[in-house]
C-alpha positions in Angstrom: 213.4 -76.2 171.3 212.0 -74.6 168.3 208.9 -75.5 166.4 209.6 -75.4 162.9 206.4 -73.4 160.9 207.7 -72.9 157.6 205.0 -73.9 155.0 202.4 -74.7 157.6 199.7 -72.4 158.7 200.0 -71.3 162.7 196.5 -71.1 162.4 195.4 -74.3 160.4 194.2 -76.4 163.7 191.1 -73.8 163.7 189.6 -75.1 160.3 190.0 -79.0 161.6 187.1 -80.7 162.2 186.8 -83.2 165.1 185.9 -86.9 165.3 182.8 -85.7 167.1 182.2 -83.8 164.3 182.9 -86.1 161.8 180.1 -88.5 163.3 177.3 -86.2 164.3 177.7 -85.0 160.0 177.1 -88.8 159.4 174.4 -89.3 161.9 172.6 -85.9 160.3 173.3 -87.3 156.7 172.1 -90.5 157.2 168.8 -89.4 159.4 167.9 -87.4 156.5 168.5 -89.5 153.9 165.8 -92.1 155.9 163.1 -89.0 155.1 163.5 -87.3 158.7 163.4 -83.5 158.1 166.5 -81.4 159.0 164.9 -79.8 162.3 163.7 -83.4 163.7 167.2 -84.8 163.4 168.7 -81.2 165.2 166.0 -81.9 168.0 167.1 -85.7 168.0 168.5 -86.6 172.0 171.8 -88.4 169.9 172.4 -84.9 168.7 171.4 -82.8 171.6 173.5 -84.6 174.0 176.5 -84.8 172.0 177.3 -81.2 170.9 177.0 -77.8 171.5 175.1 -75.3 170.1 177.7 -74.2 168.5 178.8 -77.5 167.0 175.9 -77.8 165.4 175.9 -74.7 164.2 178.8 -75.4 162.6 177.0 -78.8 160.6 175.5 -76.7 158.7 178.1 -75.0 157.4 179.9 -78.8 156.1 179.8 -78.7 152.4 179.2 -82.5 152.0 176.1 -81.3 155.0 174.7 -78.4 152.7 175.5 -80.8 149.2 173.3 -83.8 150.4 170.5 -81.7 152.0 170.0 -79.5 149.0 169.8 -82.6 146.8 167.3 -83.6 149.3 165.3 -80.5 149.2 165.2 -80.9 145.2 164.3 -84.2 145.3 161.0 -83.2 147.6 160.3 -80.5 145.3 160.3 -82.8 142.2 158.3 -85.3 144.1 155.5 -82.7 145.2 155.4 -81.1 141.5 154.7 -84.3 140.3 152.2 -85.2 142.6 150.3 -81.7 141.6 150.7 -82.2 137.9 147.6 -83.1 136.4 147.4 -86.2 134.6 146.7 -86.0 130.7 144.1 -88.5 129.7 145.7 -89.7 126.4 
């Protein structure tokens, strides 16, 4: 029996993500959209007991993971800088 390769990649099952994955990206998305910083939600037991290290290592490294935390990140800074601002007696 031959397995037929042409015009797949022999190596593409490294670069698929698992359902496990796929959840624990959604459970870190959604905990910090509800304001929980990045390092509680990593600490979290739902986390913690359902992945390595190295998965989680490899979160970070999701682009949709990286997107919606730096748009979260912004979003804190524009909140503090406006809280700072002084406010211009008109």
């Amino acid at each position: 029996m031959r397995i037929a390769l042409k015009d797949r990649n022999p190596f593409s099952f490294l670069f698929v993500s698992s359902r496990g994955d796929e959840y624990l990206a959604r459970y870190v998305l959604r905990e910090c959209g509800r304001g929980h910083s990045l390092t509680d939600v990593l600490a979290d037991s739902y986390i913690r007991n359902r992945s390595t290290h190295t998965q989680r290592e490899r979160l970070l490294e999701r682009p949709e993971v990286v997107a919606a935390l730096g748009e979260q990140t912004i979003a804190e800074l524009k909140r503090a800088r406006h809280r700072s601002e002084p406010t211009t007696a008109a």
